[in-house]
N, C-alpha and C positions, 0 to 999 in steps of 0.2 A: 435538472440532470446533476448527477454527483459526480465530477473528475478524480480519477484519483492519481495524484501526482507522487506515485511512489518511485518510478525512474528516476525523476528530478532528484528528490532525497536521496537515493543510492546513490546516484552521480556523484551530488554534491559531497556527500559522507566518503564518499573512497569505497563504497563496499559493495561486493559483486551480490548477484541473486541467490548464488549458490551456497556463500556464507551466511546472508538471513536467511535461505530457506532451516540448513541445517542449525539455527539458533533459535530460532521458533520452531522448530518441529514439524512441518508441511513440507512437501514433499515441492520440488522442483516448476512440476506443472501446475500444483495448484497457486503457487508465488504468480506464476506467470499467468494464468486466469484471473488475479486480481490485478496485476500489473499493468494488462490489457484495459483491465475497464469491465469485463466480460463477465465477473461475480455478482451475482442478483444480491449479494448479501456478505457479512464480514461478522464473525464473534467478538465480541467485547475482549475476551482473551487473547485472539490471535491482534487483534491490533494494539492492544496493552503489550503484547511481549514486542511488537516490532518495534514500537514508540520506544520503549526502553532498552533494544538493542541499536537502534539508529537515532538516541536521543533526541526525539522531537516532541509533538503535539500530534495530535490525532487533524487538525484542524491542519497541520501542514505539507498530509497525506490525501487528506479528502476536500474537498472544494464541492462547493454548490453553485451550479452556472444556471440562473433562471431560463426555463425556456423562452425562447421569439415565438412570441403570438402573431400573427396578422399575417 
């Protein structure tokens, strides 16, 4: 399973959804469709522009949580 820990990053950064929505270019509700978790999928470019408006790594947005088997 992929977490994606973009709350956390906003939080930590000081910076609301409605600011990186309007710095990346996607509109409100689709921020929050990734936000959720609820995105089957992410562009290479929409998470380049977020990494470099909330200075991080791609790796500090997305997490891999192995699934429990058994």
């Amino acid at each position: 399973m992929i977490k994606v820990n973009l709350d956390k990053i906003l939080l930590d950064k000081k910076v609301s959804s409605k600011y990186l929505a309007q710095q990346i270019g996607i509109t409100p509700a689709n921020l929050s469709i990734l936000k959720t978790g609820k995105a089957h999928g992410i562009r290479f470019n929409t998470l380049e522009k977020i990494c470099s408006v909330l200075e991080c790594q791609p790796g500090d947005i997305l997490e891999y949580i192995p699934n429990k088997s058994g």
